[in-house]
N, C-alpha and C positions, 0 to 999 in steps of 0.2 A: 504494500500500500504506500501512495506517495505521502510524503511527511506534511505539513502542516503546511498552505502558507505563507504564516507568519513564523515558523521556525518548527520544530521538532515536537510533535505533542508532547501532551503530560503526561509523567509517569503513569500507567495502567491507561492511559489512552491511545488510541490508534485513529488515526487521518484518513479518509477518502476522498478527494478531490472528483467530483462527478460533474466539474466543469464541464455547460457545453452537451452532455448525455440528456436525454428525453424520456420520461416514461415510457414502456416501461421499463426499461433497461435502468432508469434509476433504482427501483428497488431491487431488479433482481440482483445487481453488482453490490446493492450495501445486505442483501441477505447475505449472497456470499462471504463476505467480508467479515459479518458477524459469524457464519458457521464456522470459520476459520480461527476463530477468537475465544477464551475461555468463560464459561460462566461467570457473571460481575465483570467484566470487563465493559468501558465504553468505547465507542468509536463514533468518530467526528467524522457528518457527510456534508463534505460541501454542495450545493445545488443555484444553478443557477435560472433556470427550468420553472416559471410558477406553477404550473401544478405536480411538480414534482415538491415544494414544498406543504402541501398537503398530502399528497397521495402518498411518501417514503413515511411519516408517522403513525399515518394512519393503517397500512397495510403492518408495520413495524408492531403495531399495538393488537392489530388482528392475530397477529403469532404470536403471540405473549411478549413480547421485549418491552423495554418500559421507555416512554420517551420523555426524557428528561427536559429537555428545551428545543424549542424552537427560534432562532433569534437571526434579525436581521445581520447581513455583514456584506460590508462595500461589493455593489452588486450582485446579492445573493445571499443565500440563508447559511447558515450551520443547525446542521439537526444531529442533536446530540441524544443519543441509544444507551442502553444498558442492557447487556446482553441477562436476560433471566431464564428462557429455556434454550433449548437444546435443539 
């Protein structure tokens, strides 16, 4: 996964950069991303995509993952995950 960015995520977090990607290829690349990652783990998806800003939390929370925040960032969201099942 590429890094943050603005620099290196935070310890126990992990970056997705989904700049530019479309529904639904947004969520199937941040499912990946989280199957690949350990329980409690987060992972930061960048999106630049408006309805990839609703549709990656929402399908996110359809699976059980927990979604932490939604927040605006210089053209584009960060939607930030917590990996809770499997």
């Amino acid at each position: 996964m590429p890094a943050s960015p603005s620099g290196d995520p935070p310890e126990g977090a992990a970056w997705l950069d989904l700049s530019g990607e479309v529904c639904p290829f947004t969520f199937v690349r941040t499912r990946l991303a989280l199957e690949a990652l350990p329980l409690g783990a987060t992972l930061r998806v960048r999106v630049d995509h408006e309805p990839a800003r609703k549709n990656v939390p929402r399908s996110a929370a359809e699976w059980g993952q927990e979604v932490v925040a939604v927040t605006e960032d210089a053209g584009g969201w960060v939607i930030e995950l917590k990996k809770r099942v499997e």
